[in-house]
N, C-alpha and C positions, 0 to 999 in steps of 0.2 A: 579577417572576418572571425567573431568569435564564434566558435564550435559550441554544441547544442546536443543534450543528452538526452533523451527523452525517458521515461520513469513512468513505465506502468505499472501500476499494483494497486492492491487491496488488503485492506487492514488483516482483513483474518490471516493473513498469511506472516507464521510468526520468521519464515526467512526474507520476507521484504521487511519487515520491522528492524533487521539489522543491517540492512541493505542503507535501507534512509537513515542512520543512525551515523552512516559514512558519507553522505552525500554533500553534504556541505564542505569537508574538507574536501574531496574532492574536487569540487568548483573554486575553490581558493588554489588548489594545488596546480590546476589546467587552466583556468580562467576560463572554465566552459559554461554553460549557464544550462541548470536544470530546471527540466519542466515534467513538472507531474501532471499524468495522466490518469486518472483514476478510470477503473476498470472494475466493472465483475466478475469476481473468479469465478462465482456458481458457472455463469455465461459463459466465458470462455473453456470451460469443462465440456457442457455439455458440447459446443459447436465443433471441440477438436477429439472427444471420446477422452479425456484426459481425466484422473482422480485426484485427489490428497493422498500425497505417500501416506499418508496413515488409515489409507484402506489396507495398508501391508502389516501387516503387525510388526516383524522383523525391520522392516525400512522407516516405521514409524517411531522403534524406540531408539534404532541408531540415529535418527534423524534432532532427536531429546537431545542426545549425548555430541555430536557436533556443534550442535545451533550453540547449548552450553559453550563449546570449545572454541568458538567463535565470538561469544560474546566478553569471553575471557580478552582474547587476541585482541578486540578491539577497545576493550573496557569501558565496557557498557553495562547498562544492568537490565537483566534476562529473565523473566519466571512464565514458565509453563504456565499459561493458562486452562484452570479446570474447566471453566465452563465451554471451551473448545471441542468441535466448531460453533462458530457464532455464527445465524445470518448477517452478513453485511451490506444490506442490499440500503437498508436507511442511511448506513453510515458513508457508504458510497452516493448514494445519491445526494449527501448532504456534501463530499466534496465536489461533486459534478457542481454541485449548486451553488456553494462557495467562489470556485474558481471561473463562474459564471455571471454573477454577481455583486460579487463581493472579495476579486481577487487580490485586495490586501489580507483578507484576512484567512487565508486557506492554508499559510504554513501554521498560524496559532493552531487552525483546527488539528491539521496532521497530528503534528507534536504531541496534543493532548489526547486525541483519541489512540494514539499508536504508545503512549505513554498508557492508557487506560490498559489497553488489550493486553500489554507483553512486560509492563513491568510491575504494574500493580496488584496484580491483574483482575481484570472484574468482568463481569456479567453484561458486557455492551449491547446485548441483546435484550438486556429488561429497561422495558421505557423508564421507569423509575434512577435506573443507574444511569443509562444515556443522559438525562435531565439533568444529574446533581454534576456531572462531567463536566457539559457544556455548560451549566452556569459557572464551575470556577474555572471556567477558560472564558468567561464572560459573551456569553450566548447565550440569547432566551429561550427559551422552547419553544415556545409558541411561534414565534418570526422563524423558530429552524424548522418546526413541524411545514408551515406552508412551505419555505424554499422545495423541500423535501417532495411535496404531493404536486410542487409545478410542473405543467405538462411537458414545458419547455426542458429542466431540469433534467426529468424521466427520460425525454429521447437526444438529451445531450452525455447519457451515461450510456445507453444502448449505443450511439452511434460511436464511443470511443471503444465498448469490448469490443463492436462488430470489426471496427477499426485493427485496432490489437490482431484479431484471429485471421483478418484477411494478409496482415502485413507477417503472420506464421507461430504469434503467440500460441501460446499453450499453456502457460502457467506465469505466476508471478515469482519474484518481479522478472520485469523483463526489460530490455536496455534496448535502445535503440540510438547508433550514431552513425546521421544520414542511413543508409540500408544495411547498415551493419548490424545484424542482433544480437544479444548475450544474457543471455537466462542464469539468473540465480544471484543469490547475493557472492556465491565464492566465485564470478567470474569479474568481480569490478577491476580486478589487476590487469584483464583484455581492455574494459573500459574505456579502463586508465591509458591504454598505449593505442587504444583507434582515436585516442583524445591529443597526444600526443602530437 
């Protein structure tokens, strides 16, 4: 039976963006099959009391300087985002909406919007930028504006953070195989051996 990773995160978090950066090899290396779960980190903050390390000043600029060190190790390409934090609450509810509707097309989106956030990196939070994104990832605005305000969409993204924090989330990303959980991108080596 093939083993099954589950992947919750949210764009704004630039240590899942190097998370998913690894995740396809990892599914070639286990033959496990990942499933993205898109989540709200706002959400899952407020339900577990939990921050952004970069409420810490000190743990926000060592945090700079690993993520860097990490993107080195994995060679990938990494830039701090100035306009950080973003809300992601559209951008999230556009993958809810995606892999709801349209789940051929929810890794183009990943790709492109987690390509927008952490390598280019732009303003995901100005509908103008959102717009010019998703068109050259070949997505209209308009057809992604509705997905986005559908009712169904909206409580198919609340019912996966609620999901996330009952099952002991706290932050992104966060791993789950079978009740196994592992938080953060430098735990995918655990991953890799509950995959095993």
């Amino acid at each position: 039976m093939q083993k099954t990773v589950e992947f919750f995160f949210d764009f704004g978090s630039p240590t899942t963006y190097l998370a998913h950066t690894q995740l396809a090899q990892l599914a070639t290396d286990t033959g496990a099959k990942v499933v993205y779960r898109p989540m709200l980190l706002g959400g899952v903050f407020k339900a577990t009391g939990n921050a952004s390390p970069v409420t810490v000043p000190a743990k926000g600029r060592w945090m700079g300087q690993d993520m860097a060190r990490f993107a080195t190790r994995y060679r990938v390409p990494f830039a701090h985002n100035p306009h950080f934090p973003i809300n992601t609450l559209t951008l999230m509810r556009g993958a809810a909406g995606l892999q709801l509707r349209q789940p051929q097309d929810l890794m183009r989106y990943v790709d492109a919007v987690f390509n927008a956030m952490w390598v280019q990196p732009r303003n995901m939070g100005a509908p103008e930028v959102l717009a010019e994104v998703l068109g050259a990832a070949g997505f209209g605005a308009g057809p992604f504006m509705a997905l986005v305000a559908d009712p169904e969409v909206k409580a198919a993204l609340v019912a996966t953070t609620e999901e996330a924090v009952a099952r002991g989330a706290f932050g992104a990303p966060t791993f789950f195989v079978g009740e196994q959980m592992f938080f953060g991108q430098d735990r995918l080596d655990f991953v890799r051996e509950a995959l095993a």
